[in-house]
Structures are given as structure tokens and as C-alpha cells.
MARROBA-695772 format. One line per field, with one value per residue: residue number from 0; residue in three letters; z, x, y of N, C-alpha, C in turn. Coordinates in steps of 0.1 Angstrom, whole numbers, always signed. Layout:
<rs>
seq	c(NUM, ...);
type	c(ALA, ...);
n_zz	c(Z, ...);
n_xx	c(X, ...);
n_yy	c(Y, ...);
ca_zz	c(Z, ...);
ca_xx	c(X, ...);
ca_yy	c(Y, ...);
c_zz	c(Z, ...);
c_xx	c(X, ...);
c_yy	c(Y, ...);
</rs>
This chain:
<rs>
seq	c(0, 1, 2, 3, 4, 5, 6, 7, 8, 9, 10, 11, 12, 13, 14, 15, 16, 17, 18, 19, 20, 21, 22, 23, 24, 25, 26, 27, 28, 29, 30, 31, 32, 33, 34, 35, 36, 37, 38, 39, 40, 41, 42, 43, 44, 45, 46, 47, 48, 49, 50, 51, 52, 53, 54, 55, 56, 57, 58, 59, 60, 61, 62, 63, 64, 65, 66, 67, 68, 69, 70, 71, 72, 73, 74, 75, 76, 77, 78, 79, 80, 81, 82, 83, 84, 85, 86, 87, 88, 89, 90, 91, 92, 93, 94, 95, 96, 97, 98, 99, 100, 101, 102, 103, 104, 105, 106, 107, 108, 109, 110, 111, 112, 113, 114, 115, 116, 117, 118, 119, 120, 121, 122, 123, 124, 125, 126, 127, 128, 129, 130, 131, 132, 133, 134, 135, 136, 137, 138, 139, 140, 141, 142, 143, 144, 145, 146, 147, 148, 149, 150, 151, 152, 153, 154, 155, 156, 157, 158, 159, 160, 161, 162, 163, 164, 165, 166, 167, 168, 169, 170, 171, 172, 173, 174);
type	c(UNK, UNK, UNK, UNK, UNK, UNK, UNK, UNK, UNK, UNK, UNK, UNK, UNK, UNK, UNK, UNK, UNK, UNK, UNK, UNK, UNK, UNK, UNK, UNK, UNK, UNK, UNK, UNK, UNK, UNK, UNK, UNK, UNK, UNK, UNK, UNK, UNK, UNK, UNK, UNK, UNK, UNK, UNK, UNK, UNK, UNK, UNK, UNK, UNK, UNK, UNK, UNK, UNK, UNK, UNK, UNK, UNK, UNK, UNK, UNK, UNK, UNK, UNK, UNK, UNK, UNK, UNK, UNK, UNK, UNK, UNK, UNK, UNK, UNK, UNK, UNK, UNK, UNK, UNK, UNK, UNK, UNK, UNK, UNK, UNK, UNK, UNK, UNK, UNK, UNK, UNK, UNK, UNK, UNK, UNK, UNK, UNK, UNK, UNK, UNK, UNK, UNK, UNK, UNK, UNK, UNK, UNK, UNK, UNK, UNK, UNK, UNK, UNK, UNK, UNK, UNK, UNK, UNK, UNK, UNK, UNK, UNK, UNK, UNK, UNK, UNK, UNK, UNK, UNK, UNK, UNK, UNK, UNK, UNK, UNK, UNK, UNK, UNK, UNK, UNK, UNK, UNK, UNK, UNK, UNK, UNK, UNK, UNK, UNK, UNK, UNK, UNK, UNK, UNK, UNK, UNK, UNK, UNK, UNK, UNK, UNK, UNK, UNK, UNK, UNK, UNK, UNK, UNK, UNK, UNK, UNK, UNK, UNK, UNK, UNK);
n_zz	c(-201, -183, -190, -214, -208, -194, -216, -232, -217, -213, -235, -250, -230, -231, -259, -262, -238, -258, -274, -268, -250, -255, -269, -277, -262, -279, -296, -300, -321, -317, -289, -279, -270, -253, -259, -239, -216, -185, -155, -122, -94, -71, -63, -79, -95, -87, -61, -27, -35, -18, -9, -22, -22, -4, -20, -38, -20, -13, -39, -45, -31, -40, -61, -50, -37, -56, -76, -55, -52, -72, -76, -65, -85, -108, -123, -155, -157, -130, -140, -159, -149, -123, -141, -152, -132, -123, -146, -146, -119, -117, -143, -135, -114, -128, -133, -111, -97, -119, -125, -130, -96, -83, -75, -65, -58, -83, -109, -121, -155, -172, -194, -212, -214, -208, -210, -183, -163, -148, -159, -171, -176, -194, -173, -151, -166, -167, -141, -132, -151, -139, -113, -116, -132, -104, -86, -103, -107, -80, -71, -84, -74, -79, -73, -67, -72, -88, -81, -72, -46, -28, -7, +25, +30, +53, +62, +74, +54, +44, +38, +8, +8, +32, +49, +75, +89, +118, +127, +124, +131, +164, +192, +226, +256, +278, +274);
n_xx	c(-2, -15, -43, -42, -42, -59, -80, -76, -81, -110, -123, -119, -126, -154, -158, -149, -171, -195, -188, -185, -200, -217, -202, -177, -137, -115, -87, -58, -28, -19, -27, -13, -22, -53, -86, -110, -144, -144, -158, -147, -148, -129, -96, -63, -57, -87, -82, -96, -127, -149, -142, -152, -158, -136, -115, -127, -122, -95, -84, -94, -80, -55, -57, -61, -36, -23, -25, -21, +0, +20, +19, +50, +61, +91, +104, +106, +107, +93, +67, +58, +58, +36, +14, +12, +0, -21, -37, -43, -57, -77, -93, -97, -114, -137, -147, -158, -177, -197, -200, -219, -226, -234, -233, -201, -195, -191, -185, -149, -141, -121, -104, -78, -58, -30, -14, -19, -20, -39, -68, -65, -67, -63, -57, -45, -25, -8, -7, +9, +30, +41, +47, +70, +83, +89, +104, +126, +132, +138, +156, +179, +179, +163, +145, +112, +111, +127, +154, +181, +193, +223, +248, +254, +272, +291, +291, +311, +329, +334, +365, +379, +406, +415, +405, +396, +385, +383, +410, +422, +411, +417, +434, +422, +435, +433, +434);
n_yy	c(+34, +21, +25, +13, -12, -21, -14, -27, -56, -50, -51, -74, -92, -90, -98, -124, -130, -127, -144, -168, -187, -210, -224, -253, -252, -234, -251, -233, -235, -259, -270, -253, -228, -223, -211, -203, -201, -190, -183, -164, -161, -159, -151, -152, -183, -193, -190, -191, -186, -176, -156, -130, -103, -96, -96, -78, -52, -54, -48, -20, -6, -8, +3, +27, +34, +31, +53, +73, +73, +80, +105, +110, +102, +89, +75, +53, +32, +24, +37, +23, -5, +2, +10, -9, -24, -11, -12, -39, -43, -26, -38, -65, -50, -44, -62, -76, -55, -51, -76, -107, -127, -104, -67, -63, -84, -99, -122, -125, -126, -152, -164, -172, -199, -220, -252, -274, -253, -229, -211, -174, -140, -111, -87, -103, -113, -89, -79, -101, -97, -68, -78, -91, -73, -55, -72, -71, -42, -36, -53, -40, -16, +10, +31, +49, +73, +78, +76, +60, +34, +33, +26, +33, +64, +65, +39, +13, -4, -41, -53, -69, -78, -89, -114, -118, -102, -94, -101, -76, -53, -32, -39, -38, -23, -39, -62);
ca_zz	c(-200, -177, -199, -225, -201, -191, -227, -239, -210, -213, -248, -253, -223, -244, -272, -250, -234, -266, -284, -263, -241, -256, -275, -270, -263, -293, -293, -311, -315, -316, -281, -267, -262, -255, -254, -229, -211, -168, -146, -112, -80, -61, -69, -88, -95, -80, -48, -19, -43, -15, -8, -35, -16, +2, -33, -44, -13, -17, -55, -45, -18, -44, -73, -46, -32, -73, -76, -44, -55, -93, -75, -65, -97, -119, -129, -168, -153, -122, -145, -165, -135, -116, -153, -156, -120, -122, -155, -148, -107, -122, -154, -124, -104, -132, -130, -95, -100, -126, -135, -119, -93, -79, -72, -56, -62, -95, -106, -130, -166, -172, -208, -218, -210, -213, -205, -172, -160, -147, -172, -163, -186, -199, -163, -146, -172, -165, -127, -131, -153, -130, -103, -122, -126, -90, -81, -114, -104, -63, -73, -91, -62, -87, -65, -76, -74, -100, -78, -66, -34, -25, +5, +31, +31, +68, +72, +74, +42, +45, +29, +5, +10, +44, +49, +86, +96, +134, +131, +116, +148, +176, +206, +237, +267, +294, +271);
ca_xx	c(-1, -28, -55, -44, -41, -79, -90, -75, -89, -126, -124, -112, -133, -169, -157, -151, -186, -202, -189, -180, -213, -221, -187, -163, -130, -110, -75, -49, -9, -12, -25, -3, -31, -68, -96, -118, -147, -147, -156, -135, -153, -119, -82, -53, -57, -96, -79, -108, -141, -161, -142, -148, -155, -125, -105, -127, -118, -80, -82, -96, -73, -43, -59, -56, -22, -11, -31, -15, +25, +20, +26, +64, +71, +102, +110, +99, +105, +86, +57, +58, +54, +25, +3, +7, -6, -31, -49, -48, -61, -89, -99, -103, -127, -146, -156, -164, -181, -206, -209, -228, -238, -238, -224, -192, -191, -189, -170, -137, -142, -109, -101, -67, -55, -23, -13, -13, -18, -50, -71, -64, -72, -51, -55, -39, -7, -6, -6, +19, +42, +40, +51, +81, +93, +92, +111, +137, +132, +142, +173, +185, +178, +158, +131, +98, +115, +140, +168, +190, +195, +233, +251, +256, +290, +298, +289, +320, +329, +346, +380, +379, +419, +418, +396, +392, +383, +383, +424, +429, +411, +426, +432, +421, +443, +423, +432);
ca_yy	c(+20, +15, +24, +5, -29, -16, -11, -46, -62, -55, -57, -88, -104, -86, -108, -142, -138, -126, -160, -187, -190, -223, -228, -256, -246, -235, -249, -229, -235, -273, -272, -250, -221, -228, -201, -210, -192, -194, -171, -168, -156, -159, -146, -161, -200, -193, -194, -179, -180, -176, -142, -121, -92, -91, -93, -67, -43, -48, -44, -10, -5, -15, +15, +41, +33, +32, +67, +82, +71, +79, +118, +111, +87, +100, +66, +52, +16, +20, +39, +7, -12, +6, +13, -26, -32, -2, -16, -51, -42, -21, -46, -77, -50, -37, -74, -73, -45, -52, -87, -116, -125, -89, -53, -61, -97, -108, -130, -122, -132, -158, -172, -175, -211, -233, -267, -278, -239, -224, -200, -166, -129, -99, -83, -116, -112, -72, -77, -107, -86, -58, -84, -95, -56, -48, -72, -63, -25, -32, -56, -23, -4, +17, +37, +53, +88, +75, +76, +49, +31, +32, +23, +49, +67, +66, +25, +6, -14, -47, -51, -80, -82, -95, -125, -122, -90, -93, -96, -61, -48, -27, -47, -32, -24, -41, -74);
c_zz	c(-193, -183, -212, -223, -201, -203, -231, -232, -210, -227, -247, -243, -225, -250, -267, -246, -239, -274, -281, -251, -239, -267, -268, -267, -275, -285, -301, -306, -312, -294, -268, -256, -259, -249, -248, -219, -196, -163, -130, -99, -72, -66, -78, -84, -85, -67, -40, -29, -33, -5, -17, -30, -5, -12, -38, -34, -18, -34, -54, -40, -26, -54, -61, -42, -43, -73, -69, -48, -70, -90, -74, -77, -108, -120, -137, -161, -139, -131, -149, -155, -127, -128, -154, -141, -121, -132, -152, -133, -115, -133, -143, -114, -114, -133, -122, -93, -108, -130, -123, -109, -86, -75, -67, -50, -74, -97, -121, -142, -170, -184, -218, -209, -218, -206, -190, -163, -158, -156, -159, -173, -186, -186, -155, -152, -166, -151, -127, -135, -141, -119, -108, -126, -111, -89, -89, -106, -88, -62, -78, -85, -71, -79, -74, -83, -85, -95, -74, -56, -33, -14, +12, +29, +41, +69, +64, +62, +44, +34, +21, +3, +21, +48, +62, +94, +105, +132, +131, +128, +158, +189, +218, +252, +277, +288, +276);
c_xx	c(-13, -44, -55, -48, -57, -88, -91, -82, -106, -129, -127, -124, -151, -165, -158, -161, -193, -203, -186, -189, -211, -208, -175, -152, -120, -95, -64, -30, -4, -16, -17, -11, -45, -75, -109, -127, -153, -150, -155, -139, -141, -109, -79, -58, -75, -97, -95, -123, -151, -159, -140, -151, -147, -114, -110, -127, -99, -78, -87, -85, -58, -44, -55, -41, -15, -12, -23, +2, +27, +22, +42, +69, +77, +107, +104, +97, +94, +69, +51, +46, +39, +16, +3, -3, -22, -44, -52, -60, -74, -101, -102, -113, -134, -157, -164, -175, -196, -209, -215, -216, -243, -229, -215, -187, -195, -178, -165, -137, -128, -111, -88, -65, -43, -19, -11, -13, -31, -57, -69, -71, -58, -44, -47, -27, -6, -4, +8, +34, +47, +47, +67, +88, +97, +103, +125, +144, +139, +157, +183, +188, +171, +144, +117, +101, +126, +151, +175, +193, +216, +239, +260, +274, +300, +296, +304, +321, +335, +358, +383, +393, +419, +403, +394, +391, +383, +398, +429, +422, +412, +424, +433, +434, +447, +427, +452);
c_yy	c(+14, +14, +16, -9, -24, -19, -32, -56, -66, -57, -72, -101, -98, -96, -120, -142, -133, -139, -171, -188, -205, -226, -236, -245, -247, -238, -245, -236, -252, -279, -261, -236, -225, -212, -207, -198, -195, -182, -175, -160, -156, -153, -155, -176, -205, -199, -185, -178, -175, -159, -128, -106, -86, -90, -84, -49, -41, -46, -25, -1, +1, +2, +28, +41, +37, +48, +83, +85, +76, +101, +121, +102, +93, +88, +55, +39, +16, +27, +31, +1, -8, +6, -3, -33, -22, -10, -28, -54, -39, -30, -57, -66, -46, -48, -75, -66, -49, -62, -99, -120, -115, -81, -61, -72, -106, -113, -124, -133, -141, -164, -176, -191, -218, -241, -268, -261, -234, -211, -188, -154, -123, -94, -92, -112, -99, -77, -91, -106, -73, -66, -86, -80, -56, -55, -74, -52, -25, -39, -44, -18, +7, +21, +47, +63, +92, +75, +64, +47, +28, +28, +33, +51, +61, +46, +23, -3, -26, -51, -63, -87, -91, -104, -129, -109, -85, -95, -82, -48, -43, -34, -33, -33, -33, -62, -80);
</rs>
């Protein structure tokens, strides 16, 4: 999964800043898409532009952590989940990485666009999907290791018969 978000990503953003340099923006769908070519020195909604080398530390930060957990992961939905955050983390640094205006602050090629909605890339949806799993995968209780979160044996359950649970009780002696 991750290589494929990876591949699609720099693809796709080669083509956008091979043909739309000097190209209005095309608008397909009546409007509803526009291809458009920005580039985004800061995070999501080019929040922070003037920290791009602190987005391109945690984007590093983010690949090892995926790298490190991808040893205990025995679960297809959480694989999902991490390959969608892995390629799209990686495709926003390869930006960083190599394009203007230098090593390890370039800025992030951005060209998808709709209404009323900030342009973003492939990487942007992949890391936004990937967001929208987790928190799928943790209402589940579905963990990395594929197993399920349950509720302990021993904790006390409450009794949905009795609607006041402090009657039912033992009164103390001393009362």
C-alpha cells in the first residue's frame, strides 16, 4: 500500500509540474474539481510555511515510528492504515527533501482542488484516509497485533436492571 500511495504521488505531481507551470487552472466536473499547481512550504491548509523544517523532522519522525510498529502488525486493517500514512508521510518528504527552495525545505507540490477547500495532493488524501481508519480501527478496539481490546474480567460490571446501583450495596455496621 505504501508504495503504491508513494508511486501515485510523485507520479502524478511530475505531470502537474511538467504541465501546468504556465497553465491556467483546468476545471473539470462542472467545477466541482480543479487542477491547480501550488506549492506549500507549510503543513495541511499551508498552516506554519515558515516551518518547514520542523514538518520535515516529524514527517521523518512519523516514517520511523510506522517502520518500527509494522514488526508487531497482524492486523489487514491496521496494515491499511499505516501503508496509507507511510506513503503519503514519505511522498510530502520526498518534497521536502528535493524540491525548492532547498534540502530539507522544499516546499510540497499541492494540486488537487475543490470548492471552497484548500488544494492539497494524493499524499494529503492517503494521510487523511489513514486518519479516518485509526480512529474506525480504535472504536473497534482493533489493535496493531490484531487482537481486541475487551473489558477486564475481574472489573465490576454494572447491572442494567437496577438503575441505582449504590442501593444494592452492603450497608456497613458502623452505619
Amino acid at each position: 500500500m505504501a508504495a503504491f500511495v508513494l508511486v501515485a504521488d510523485i507520479v502524478t505531481k511530475a505531470i502537474v509540474v511538467a504541465r501546468m507551470p504556465d497553465h491556467a487552472p483546468i476545471r473539470l466536473l462542472g467545477g466541482l474539481l480543479t487542477i491547480t499547481l501550488t506549492r506549500n512550504g507549510g503543513a495541511a491548509f499551508s498552516i506554519g510555511t515558515s516551518m518547514t523544517i520542523v514538518f520535515t523532522a516529524i514527517a521523518v519522525g512519523v516514517i520511523v515510528y510506522i517502520l518500527r510498529t509494522a514488526r508487531n502488525l497482524r492486523s489487514i486493517g491496521w496494515a491499511i492504515t499505516l501503508g496509507l500514512l507511510l506513503g503519503g508521510a514519505t511522498g510530502n518528504l520526498v518534497d521536502r527533501i528535493f524540491r525548492a527552495p532547498g534540502t530539507f525545505q522544499g516546499h510540497v507540490v499541492d494540486w488537487i482542488q475543490f470548492p471552497d477547500w484548500p488544494v492539497f495532493n494524493l499524499a494529503d488524501s492517503a494521510i487523511v484516509c489513514a486518519g479516518v481508519l485509526v480512529v474506525l480501527l480504535a472504536l473497534r478496539g482493533i489493535r496493531i497485533d490484531g487482537s481486541r481490546s475487551v473489558p477486564k474480567a475481574n472489573s465490576p460490571q454494572p447491572d442494567p436492571s437496577n438503575p441505582h446501583p449504590s442501593d444494592s450495596e452492603p450497608q456497613s455496621e458502623g452505619r
